[in-house]
C-alpha positions in Angstrom: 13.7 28.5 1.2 17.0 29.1 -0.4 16.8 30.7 -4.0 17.0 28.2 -7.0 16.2 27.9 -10.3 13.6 25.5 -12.2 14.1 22.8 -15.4 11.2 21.0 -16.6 12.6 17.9 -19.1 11.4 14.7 -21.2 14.9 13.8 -21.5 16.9 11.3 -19.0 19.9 12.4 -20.2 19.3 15.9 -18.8 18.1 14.1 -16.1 21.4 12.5 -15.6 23.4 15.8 -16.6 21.0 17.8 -13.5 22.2 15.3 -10.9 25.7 15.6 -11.9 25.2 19.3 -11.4 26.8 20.6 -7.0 23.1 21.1 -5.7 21.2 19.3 -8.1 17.9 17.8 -7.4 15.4 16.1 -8.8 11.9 16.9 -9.0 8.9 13.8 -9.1 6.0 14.3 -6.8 7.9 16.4 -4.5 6.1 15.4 -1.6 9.5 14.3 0.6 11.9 17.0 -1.3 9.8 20.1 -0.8 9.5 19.4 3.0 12.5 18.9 3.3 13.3 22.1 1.4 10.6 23.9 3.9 12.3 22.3 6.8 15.7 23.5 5.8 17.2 20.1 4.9 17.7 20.4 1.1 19.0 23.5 0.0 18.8 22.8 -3.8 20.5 25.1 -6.0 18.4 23.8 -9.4 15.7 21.5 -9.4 15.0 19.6 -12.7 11.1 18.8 -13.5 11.8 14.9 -14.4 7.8 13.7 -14.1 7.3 14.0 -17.8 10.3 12.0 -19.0 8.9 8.4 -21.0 11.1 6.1 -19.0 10.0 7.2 -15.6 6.3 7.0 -16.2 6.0 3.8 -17.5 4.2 0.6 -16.3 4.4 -2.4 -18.3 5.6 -6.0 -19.1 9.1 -6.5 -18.6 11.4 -8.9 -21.1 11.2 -11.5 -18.5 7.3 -11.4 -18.5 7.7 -9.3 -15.3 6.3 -6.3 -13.9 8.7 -2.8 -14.8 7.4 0.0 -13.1 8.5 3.8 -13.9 10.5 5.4 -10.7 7.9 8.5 -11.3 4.6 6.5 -11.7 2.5 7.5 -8.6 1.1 5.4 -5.8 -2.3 6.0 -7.0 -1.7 4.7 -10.4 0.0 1.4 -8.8 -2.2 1.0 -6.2 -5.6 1.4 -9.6 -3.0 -1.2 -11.7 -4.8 -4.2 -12.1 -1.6 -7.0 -12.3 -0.1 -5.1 -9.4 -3.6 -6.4 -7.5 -3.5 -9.6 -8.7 0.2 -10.6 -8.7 1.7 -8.1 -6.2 -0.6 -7.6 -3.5 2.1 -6.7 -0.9 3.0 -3.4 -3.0 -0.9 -2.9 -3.2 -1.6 -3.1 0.3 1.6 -0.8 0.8 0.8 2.3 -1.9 -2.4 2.7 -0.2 -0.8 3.7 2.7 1.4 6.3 2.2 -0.3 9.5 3.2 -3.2 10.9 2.6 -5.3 10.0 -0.9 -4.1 13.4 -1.7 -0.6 12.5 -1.6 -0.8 9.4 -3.1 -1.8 11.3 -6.2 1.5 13.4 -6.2 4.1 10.5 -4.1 5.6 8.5 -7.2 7.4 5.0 -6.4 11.2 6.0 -7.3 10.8 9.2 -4.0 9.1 6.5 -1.5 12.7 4.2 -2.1 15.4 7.3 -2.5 14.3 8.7 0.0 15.9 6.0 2.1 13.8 6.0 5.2 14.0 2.8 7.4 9.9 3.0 7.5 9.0 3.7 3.9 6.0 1.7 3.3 7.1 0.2 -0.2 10.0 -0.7 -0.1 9.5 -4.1 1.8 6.8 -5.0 -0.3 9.4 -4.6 -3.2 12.1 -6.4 -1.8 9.8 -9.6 -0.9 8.8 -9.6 -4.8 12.8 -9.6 -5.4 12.8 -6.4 -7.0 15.7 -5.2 -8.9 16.6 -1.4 -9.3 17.4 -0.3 -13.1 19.8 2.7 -12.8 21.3 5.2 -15.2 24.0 7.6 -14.5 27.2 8.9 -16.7 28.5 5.8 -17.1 25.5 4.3 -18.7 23.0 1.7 -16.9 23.4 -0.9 -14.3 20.7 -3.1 -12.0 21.1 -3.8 -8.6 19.2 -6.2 -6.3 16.3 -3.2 -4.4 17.6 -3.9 -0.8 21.7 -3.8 -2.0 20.5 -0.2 -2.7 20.1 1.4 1.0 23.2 3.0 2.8 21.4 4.3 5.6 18.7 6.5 6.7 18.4 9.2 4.0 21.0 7.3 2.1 21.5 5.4 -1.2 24.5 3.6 -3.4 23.6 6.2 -6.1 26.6 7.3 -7.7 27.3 10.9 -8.4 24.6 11.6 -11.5 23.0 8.3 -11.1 18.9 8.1 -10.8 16.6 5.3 -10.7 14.9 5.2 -14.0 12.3 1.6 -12.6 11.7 -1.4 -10.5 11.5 -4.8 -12.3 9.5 -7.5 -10.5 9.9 -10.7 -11.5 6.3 -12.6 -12.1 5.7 -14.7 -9.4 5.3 -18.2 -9.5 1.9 -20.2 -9.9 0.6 -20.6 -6.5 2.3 -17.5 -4.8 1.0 -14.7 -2.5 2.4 -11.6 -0.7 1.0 -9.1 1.8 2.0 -6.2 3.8 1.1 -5.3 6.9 2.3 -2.4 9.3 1.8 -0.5 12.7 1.4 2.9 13.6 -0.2 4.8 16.3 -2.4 6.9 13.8 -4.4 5.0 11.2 -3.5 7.5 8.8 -0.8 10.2 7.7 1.7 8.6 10.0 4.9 6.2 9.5 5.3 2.7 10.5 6.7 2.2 13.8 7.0 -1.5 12.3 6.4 -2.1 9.2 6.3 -6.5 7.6 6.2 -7.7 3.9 6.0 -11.2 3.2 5.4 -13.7 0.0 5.6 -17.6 -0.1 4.9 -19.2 -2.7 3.4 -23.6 -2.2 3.9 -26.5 -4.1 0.8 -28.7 -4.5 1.2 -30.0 -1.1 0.9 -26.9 0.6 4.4 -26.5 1.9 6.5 -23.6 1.3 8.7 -23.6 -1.3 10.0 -20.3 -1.3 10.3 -17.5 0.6 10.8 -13.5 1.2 10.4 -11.8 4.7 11.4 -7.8 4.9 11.0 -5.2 8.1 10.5 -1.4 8.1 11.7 1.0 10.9 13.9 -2.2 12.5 17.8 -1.5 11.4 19.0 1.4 9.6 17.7 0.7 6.5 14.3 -1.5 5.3 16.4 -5.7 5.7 15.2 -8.3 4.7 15.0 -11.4 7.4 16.7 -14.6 6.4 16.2 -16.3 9.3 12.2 -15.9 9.6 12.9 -17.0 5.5 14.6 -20.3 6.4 12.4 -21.3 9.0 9.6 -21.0 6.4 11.3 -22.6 3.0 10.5 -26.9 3.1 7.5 -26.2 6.2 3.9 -26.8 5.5 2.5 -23.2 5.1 0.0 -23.2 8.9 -0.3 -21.7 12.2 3.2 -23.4 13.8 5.2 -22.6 11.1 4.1 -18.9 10.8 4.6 -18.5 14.7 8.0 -20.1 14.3 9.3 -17.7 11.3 7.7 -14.7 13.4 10.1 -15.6 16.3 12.8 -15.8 13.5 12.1 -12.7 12.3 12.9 -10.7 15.6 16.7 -11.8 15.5 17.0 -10.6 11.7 16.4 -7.2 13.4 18.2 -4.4 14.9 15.7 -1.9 16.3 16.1 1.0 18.4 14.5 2.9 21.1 12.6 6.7 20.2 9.6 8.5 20.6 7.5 6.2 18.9 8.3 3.2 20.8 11.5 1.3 22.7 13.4 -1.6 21.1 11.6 -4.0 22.9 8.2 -3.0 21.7 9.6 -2.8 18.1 10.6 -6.7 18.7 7.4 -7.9 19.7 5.4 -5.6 17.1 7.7 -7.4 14.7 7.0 -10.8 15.6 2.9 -10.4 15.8 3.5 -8.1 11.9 5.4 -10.8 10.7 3.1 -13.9 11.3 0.0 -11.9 10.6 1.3 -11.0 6.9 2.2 -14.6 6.5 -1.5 -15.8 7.2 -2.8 -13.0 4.9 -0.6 -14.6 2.6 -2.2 -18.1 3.1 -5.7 -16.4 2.9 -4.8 -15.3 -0.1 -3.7 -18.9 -1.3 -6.8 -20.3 -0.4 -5.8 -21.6 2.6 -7.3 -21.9 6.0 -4.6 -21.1 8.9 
């Protein structure tokens, strides 16, 4: 590895002022960045300790009576959180799934979404509970909708100096489940070759009143699906239904052919990922699918 030198800070402002900085990086659990330092991807010419600053660390109720969630709070703390279990299973089934229980421990949830890969477990999860991004950068704050914030693989809309201080996740409505579900060839220490997140919430006649359906490892960046959403929203939440959204699903998708499976095997992985969430979701409900 390239030579660099080392800040530990509490402060987001020097946070801010570090990413601003020609080969400034930012340091959280480290378990993506120093690979990729090892690997020769990231040649960082300062890295900036931000895992003790206040903002990043935090998990608590947001103004809305949501869920705001620290970018540097770890996937073992989320996955331990006990209104992440009950309100936001998706993200807990996800969190327990990203590595190894050792790297859980270190992985925080601001590295699993900037580092912008197409399969991060997370980030579907997230964008089926309509999570919204809080950033802060030179020019103050902004929000942005989570899955506005992908560019590509590797890639975010981060602004020069911007970082992502938390997630907000809006509390869900009364009757309302999600799940996540994924596949890869490994049961562990591997990275979805598809990846499904899915919440509905019911009115009291069972049928779906809203909706949220996002991929992993399908397009360049984690999508969401609106057609598997449409065919869901209105539709009493049981075994047709679910197989019709599934079918949706594979035409919200753009996958491509690698060494971990061709396009077509993506598709139908998508398809079986898609209506299997959905009935863990109706489990979850209390239903019988």
């Amino acid at each position: 590895m390239n030579p660099y030198t080392f800040h530990k800070t509490t402060s987001l402002a020097d946070a801010i002022a570090a990413r601003s900085e020609p080969g400034g990086y930012l340091l959280a659990g480290g378990t993506d960045l120093i690979a990729q330092m090892k690997a020769g991807q990231r040649t960082p010419a300062k890295i900036v300790d931000v895992k003790h600053i206040p903002e990043l660390n935090r998990v608590g109720e947001a103004s809305d009576g949501g869920l705001e969630i620290g970018a540097a709070v770890s996937a073992t703390t989320l996955a331990g959180h006990a209104r992440i279990q009950a309100e936001h299973a998706a993200l807990h089934d996800s969190v327990q799934l990203i590595g190894s229980l050792q790297i859980q421990n270190r992985a925080t949830l601001g590295g699993n979404i900037c580092n912008a890969a197409p399969s991060a477990d997370a980030v579907p999860a997230l964008i089926a509970d309509r999570a919204i991004a809080r950033i802060a950068g030179p020019g103050g704050e902004r929000t942005l909708a989570l899955e506005d914030l992908f560019a590509g693989p590797g890639k975010t809309h981060l602004a020069s100096g911007e970082l992502l201080v938390s997630i907000t996740l809006p509390k869900p409505a009364a009757r309302s489940a999600s799940a996540y579900l994924r596949f890869t060839p490994r049961r562990e220490m591997d990275i979805a070759v598809v990846g499904a997140a899915a919440r509905i919430d019911i009115d009291d006649a069972a049928r779906i009143s809203a909706a949220r359906v996002a991929l992993a490892s399908v397009a360049p960046t984690p999508v969401r699906a609106p057609g598997a959403e449409q065919a869901l929203i209105g539709q009493a939440a049981d075994a047709a239904t679910f197989a019709a959204a599934a079918t949706a699903a594979q035409s919200d998708a753009t996958p491509i052919s690698d060494t971990r499976g061709s396009a077509a095997y993506r598709r139908d992985l998508i398809a079986v990922l898609v209506r299997r969430a959905l009935e863990h979701c109706a489990s979850r409900l209390g239903l019988t699918v």
